[in-house]
C-alpha positions in Angstrom: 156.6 54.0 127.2 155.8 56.6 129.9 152.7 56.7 131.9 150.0 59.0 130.5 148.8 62.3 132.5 146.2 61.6 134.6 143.5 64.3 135.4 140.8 64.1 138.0 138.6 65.7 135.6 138.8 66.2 132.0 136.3 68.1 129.4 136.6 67.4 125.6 135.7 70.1 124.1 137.0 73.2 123.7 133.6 75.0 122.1 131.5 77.8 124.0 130.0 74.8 126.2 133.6 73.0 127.0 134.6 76.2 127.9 132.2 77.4 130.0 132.2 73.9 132.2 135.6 74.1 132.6 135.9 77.5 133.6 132.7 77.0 135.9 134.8 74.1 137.7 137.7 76.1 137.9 135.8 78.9 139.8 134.9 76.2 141.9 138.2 75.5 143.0 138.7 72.3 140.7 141.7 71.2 138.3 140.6 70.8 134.7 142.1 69.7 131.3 140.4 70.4 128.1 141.4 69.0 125.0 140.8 69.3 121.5 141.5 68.7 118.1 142.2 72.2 116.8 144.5 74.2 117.8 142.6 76.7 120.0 139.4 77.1 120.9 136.3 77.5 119.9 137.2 76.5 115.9 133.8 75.2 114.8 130.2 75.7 115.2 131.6 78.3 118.5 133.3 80.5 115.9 130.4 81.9 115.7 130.2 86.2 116.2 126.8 86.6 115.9 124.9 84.4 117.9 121.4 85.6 119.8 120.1 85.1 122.9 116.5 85.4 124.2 113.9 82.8 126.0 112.1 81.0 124.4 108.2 82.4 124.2 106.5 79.9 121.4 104.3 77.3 121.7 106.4 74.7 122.3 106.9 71.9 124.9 106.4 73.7 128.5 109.5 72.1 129.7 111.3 73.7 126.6 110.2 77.0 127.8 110.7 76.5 131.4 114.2 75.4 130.7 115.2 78.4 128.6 113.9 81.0 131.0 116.4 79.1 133.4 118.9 79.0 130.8 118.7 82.9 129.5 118.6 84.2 133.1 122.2 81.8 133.5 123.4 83.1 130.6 122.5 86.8 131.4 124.6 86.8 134.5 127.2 84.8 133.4 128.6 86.9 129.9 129.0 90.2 131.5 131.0 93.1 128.9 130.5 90.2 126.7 126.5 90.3 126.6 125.6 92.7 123.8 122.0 93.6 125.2 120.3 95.1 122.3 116.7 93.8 122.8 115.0 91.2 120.2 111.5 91.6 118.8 109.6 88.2 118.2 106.8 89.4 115.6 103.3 87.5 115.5 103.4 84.5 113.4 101.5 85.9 110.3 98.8 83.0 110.7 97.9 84.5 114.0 95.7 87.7 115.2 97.5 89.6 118.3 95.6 89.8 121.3 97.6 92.1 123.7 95.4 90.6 126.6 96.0 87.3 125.3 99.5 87.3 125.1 100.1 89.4 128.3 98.5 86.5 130.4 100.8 84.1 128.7 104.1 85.4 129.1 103.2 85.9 132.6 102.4 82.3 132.8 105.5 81.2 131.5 106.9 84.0 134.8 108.6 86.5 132.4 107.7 89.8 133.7 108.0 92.8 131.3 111.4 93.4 132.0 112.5 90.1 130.0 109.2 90.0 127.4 106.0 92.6 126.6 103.8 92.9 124.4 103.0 95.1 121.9 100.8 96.1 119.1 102.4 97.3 116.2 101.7 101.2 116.5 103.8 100.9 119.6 106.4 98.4 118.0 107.0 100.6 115.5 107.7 103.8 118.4 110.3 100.9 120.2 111.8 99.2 117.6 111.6 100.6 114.3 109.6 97.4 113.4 105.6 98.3 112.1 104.5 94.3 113.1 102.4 93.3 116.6 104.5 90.8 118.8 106.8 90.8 122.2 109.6 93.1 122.9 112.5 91.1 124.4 114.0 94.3 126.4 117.1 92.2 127.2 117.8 90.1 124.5 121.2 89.8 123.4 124.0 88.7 120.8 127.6 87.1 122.0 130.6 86.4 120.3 131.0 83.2 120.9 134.8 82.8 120.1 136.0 85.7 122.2 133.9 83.8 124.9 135.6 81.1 124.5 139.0 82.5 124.2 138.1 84.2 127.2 137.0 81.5 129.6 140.0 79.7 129.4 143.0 82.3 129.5 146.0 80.8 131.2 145.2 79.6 134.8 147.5 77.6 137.1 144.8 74.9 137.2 144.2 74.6 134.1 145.6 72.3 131.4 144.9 72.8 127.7 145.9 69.6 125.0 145.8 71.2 121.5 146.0 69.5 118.5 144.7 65.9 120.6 141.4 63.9 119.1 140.5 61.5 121.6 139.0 58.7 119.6 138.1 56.0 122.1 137.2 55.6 125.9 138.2 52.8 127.7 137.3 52.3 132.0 139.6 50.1 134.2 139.6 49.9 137.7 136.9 53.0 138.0 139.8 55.2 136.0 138.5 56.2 132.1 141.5 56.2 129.2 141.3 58.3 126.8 142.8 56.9 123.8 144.3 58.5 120.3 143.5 57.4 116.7 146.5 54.6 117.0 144.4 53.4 120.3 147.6 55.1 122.2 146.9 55.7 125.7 146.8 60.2 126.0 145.3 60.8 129.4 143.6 59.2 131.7 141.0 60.8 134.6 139.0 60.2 137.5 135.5 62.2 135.4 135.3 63.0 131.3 132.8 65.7 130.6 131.9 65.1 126.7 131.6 68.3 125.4 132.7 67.7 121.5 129.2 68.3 119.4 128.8 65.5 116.6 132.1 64.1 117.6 130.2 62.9 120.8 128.2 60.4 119.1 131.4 58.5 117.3 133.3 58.8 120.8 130.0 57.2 123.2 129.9 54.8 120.4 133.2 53.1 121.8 131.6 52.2 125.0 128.4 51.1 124.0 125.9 54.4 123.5 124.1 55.4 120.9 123.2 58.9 120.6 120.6 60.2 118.6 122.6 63.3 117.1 122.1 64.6 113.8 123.8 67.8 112.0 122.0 70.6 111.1 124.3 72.8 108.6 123.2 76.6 109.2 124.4 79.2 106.8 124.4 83.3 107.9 124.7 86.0 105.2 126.4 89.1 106.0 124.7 92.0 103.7 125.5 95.4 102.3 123.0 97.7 102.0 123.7 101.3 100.2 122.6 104.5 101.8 120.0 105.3 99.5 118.5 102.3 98.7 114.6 101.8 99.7 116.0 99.1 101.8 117.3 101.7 104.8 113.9 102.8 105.7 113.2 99.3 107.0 116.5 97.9 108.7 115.9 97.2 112.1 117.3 98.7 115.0 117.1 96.0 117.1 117.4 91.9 116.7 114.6 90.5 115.4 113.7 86.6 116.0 110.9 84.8 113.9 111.2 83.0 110.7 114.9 83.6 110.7 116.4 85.9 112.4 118.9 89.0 112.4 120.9 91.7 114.1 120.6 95.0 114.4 121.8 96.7 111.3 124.9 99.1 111.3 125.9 101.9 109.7 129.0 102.3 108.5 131.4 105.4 107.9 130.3 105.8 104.2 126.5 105.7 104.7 126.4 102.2 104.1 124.7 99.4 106.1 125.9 96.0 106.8 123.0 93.9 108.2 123.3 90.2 109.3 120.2 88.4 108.9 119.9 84.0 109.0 119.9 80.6 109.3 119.2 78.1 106.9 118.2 74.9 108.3 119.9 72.1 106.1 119.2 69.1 108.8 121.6 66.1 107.9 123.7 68.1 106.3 127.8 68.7 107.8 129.1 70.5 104.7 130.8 73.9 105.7 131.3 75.5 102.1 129.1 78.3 101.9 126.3 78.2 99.3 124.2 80.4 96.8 120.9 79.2 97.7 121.7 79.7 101.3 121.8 83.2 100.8 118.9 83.2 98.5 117.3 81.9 101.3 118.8 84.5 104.2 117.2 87.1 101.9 113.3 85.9 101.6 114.0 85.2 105.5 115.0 89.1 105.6 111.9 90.9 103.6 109.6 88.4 105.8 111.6 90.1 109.1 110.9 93.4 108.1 108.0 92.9 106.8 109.0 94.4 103.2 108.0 91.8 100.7 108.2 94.5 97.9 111.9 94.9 98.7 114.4 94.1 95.8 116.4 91.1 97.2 118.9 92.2 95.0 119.7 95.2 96.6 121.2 93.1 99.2 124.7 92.8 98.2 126.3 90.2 100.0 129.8 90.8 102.6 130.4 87.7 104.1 129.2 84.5 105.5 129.2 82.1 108.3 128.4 78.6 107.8 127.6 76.4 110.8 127.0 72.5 112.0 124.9 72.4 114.3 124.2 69.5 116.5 120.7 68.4 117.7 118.8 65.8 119.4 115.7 64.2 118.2 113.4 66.1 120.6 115.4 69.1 120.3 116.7 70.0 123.7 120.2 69.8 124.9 121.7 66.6 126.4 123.1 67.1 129.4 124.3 65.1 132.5 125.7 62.0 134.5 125.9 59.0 131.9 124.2 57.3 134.7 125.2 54.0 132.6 128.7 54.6 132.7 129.4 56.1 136.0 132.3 59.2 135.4 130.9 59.8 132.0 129.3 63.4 131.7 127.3 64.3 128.5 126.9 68.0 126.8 125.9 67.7 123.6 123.2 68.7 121.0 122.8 72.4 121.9 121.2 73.1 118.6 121.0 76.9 117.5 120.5 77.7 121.3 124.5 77.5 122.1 124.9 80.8 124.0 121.9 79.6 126.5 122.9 75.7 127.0 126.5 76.2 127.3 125.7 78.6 130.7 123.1 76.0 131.5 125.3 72.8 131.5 128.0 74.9 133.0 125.8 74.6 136.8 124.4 71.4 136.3 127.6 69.6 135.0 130.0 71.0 137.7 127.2 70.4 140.4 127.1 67.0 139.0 130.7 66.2 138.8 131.0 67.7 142.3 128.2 65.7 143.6 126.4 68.8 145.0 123.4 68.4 147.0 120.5 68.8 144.8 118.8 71.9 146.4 121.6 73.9 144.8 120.4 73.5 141.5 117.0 73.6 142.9 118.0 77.2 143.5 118.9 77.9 140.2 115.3 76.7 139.4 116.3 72.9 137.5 112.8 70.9 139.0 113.5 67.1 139.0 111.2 66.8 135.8 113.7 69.5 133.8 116.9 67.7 135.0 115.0 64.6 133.8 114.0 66.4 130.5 118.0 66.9 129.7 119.1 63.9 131.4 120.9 61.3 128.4 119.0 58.1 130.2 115.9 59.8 128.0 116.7 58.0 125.4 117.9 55.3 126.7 115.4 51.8 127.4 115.1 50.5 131.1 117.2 48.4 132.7 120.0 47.5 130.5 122.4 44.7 131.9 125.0 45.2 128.7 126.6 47.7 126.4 125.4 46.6 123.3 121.7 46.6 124.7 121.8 50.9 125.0 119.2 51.6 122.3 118.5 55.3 120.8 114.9 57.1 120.5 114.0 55.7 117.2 111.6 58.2 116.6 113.2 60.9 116.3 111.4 63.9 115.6 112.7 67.1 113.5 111.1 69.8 112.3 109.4 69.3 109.0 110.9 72.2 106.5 113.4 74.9 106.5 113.8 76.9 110.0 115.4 79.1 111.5 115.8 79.4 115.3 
């Protein structure tokens, strides 16, 4: 039997985020195999053509929004051509009365000038973005095709090794080297680092040595509508992305008058089933007349073109997991990315290469990652102190999940 490749490092994972680390280590100079099951990349949740981009400006957990202002500014830089900047309006929550003042002083707290997020009342919403609501303008908000990302970011490169058609099922470590082993436990490759990079798949793989990950799938259904040119309807299609309850792009016009308009998510949380649904678009469209703001709209008038139906993988606290398995030294995590794939994936792409390159820590610190935000991704989160054996890695067993329907 012959000797399986070895690798110094190896991601697994061949989504937006396995992509992106591996071709952030390769423009660091580094040797890198991916491998994944399908037969390309990007073939699940980063099929995706319509994912948004934008920081994160709710009221959420500081570090949350911290994190994505580091995350969208990585992002921004990192997608060039790619980056479809077509601005995203968050409208006030409708329990809520806008203070301009008020929510000036906050987005400067959270150190987004008015370049990334501004205010405005809904006079001057209406002038900017079509959109007759109060909220903040998000100037350079984006979209990204996800799978021409992908396909992208790792085009043929004389360091770079791609294993199609390969699930690794099981880690093993001997003699500080980590096997990566098939369905039949048969011995594929072997490496020096693993980056795990594989969404749900994650949680069965860390299994084998001992961790337990508190994933959970979160099935997300987009509907693609048709709009005709003379329906009431056309008056209120946005111009730009809109992010809120739901969310959607901008809506374009096609050659016969027609519009096709985007709008999503559900939010089915423990749910993996890919078949697109009914309901799922019933939903998409009460998400679209609360959008625009045009509750008297006939939902019927919004014919349905297409779909794309998502799993989406997330944590119980709802940020990303990524970096060093300090538990299993070689081991590198980037997992549960949620809705939020476009802004982790550039994210975990600088702190997993400086990890796996054991950079000195003031070069993140450049990038702005604090010890407390490194700490905040960090997989020992969830794991209990000082743990002398593998069976004794315990989860969060609180997880905590938001309590209906959302879209984000």
């Amino acid at each position: 039997m012959s000797k399986p490749q070895h690798h110094e490092i190896v991601v697994i994972g061949a989504g937006i985020c396995g992509a992106t680390i591996a071709n952030e280590l390769l423009c660091r100079g580094k040797s890198v195999c991916i491998v994944d099951a399908a037969h390309s990349p990007a073939t699940a949740c980063s099929s995706h053509a319509y994912a948004i981009a934008h920081p994160h400006i709710g009221r959420g957990s500081p570090r949350l929004l911290r994190l994505t202002r580091i995350a969208f500014l990585l992002a921004e830089a990192r997608w060039g051509k790619l980056w479809d900047q077509h601005g995203i309006f968050q409208p006030t929550k409708k329990d809520r009365v806008f203070d301009w003042a008020e929510m000036s002083n906050y987005l400067q707290s959270l150190d987004l000038d008015e370049s990334i997020a501004k205010p405005l009342d809904a006079q001057e919403a209406e002038k900017m973005c079509g959109i007759k609501q109060s909220g903040v303008w998000l100037p350079r908000g984006a979209s990204l095709n996800l799978s021409d990302a992908s396909h992208i970011l790792l085009q043929d490169h004389e360091r770079l090794t791609c294993l199609w058609n390969t699930k690794i099922s099981k880690l093993e470590e001997t003699n500080g080297k980590w096997h990566l082993l098939g369905n039949s436990n048969e011995a594929i490759l072997s490496a020096d680092k693993v980056v795990v990079a594989n969404a749900m798949d994650s949680k069965a793989l860390l299994s084998t040595i001992g961790i337990r990950l508190p994933l959970k799938p979160v099935r997300g259904q987009l509907s693609i509508f048709s709009i005709k040119k003379d329906d009431p309807w056309v008056e209120k299609l946005p111009r730009v992305g809109i992010s809120g309850d739901g969310y959607c792009l901008p809506a374009q016009l096609l050659e016969d008058g027609s519009y096709r308009w985007s709008v999503g998510s559900s939010f089915d949380e423990g749910e993996d089933d890919l078949g697109p649904r009914d309901g799922s678009d019933a939903f998409n469209r009460e998400q679209a007349q609360g959008l625009v703001n045009f509750f008297e709209g006939d939902t019927k008038s919004l014919e349905k073109a297409g779909d794309f139906v998502g799993v989406r993988c997330v944590a119980g606290d709802r940020l990303p997991i990524i970096g060093a398995l300090t538990q299993r030294p070689g081991i590198f995590l980037a997992t549960a990315l949620g809705s939020r794939g476009v802004l982790w994936s550039a994210l975990a792409a600088k702190l997993i290469t400086a990890q796996v390159l054991d950079d000195d820590f003031a070069l993140l610190a450049r990038f702005g990652f604090a010890a407390d935000l490194l700490a905040a991704l960090a997989p020992a989160r969830f794991f209990a102190g000082a743990l002398a054996a593998p069976a004794a890695l315990a989860s969060n067993s609180k997880p905590i999940f938001p309590s209906g329907p959302k879209a984000k």
